[in-house]
N, C-alpha and C positions, 0 to 999 in steps of 0.2 A: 388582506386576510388570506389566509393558506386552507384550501379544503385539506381536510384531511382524510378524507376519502378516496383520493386522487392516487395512484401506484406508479410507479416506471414500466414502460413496458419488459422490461429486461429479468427474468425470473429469477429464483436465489440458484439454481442449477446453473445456471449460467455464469453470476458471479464467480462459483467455483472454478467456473472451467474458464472462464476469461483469467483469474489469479495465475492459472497453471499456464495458461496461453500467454500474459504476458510475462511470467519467468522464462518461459523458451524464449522470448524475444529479448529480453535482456542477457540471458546466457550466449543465443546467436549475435548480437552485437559485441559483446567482449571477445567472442569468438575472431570477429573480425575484424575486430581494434576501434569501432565504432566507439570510443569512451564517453565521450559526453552524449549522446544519446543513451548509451545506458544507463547515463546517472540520472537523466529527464525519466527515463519509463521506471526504474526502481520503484518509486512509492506510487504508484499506478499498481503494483503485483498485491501493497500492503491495503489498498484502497480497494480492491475487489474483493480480497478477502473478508475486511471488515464489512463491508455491505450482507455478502452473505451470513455473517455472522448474525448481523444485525436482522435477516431474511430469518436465520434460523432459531434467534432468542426471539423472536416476535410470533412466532408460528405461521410466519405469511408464504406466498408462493413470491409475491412480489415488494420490491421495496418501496415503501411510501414517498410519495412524490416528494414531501418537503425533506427528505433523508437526501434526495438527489445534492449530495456537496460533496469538495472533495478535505474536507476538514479531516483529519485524521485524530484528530482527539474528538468531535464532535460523534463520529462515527466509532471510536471505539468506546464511549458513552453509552451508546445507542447500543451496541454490541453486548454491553456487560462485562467486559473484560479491563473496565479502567483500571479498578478497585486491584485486581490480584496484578495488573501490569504495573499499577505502584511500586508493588510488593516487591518488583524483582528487578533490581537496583541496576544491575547491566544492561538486560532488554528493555526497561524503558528508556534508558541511556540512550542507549541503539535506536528506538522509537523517536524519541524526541529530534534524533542528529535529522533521522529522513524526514521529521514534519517542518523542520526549519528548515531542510532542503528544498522542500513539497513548496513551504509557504514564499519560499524566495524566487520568486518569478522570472529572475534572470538567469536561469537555467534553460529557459522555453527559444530563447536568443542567442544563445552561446553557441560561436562557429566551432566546428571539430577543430579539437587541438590535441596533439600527442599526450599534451602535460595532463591531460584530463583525466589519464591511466590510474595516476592515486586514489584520484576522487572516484572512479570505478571500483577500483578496489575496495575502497573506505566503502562504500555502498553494497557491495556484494558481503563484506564482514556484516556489517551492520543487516541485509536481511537475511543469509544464510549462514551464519556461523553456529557448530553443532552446539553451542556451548549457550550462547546468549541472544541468538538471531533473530529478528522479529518473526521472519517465516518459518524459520523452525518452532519458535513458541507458537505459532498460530496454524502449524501443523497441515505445513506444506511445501 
């Protein structure tokens, strides 16, 4: 059984600023040709923001302990944002590519390899693209 009284110690101000923290770590790894470690920290930028979201449609300082996962539909559930990210046919496109990336665990194990540079790529369209990006829709 799950108290649900129980919080994270880690505040919704934080979430924000860890989303912003782990974009500069994804930006400085492409910077340095680091690919496949960019494509492992990508949905880590979209997983912080969701929390805070979820910090901020709750009205909490802190995320409830059983929120602690890194489900990205789970948490954009929790967020309030599933409903209109239905809605918008590219960005969830884009949403879903990072959650099956998220959900695929052999990402955590993958030695750096040059060829990784697409899937870099494909991942920086998919969160920042001005048009459809998941971080750009979640406004950051």
């Amino acid at each position: 059984m799950f108290d649900l009284t129980k919080f994270t110690p880690t505040r919704k101000a934080e979430f924000e600023q860890l989303a912003r923290d782990r974009k500069e770590d994804f930006e400085a790894l492409r910077e340095k040709a680091r690919w496949t470690a960019s494509v492992y920290m990508g949905p880590y930028i979209v997983e912080a923001r969701l929390k805070f979201k979820v910090c901020e449609v709750l009205k909490l300082e802190r995320l409830p302990a059983i929120l602690k996962t890194h489900d990205l539909v789970a948490l954009a559930i929790f967020a309030g944002v599933w409903d209109e990210l239905n809605t918008l046919s590219e960005v969830y496109k884009n949403f879903r590519k990072i959650n099956r990336l998220q959900e695929d665990t052999v990402w955590r194990y993958k030695v750096a390899d040059p060829s990784h540079q697409a899937d870099s790529n494909d991942m920086n369209d998919w969160l920042f693209n001005p048009n459809d990006g998941v971080m750009t829709w979640l406004n950051i």
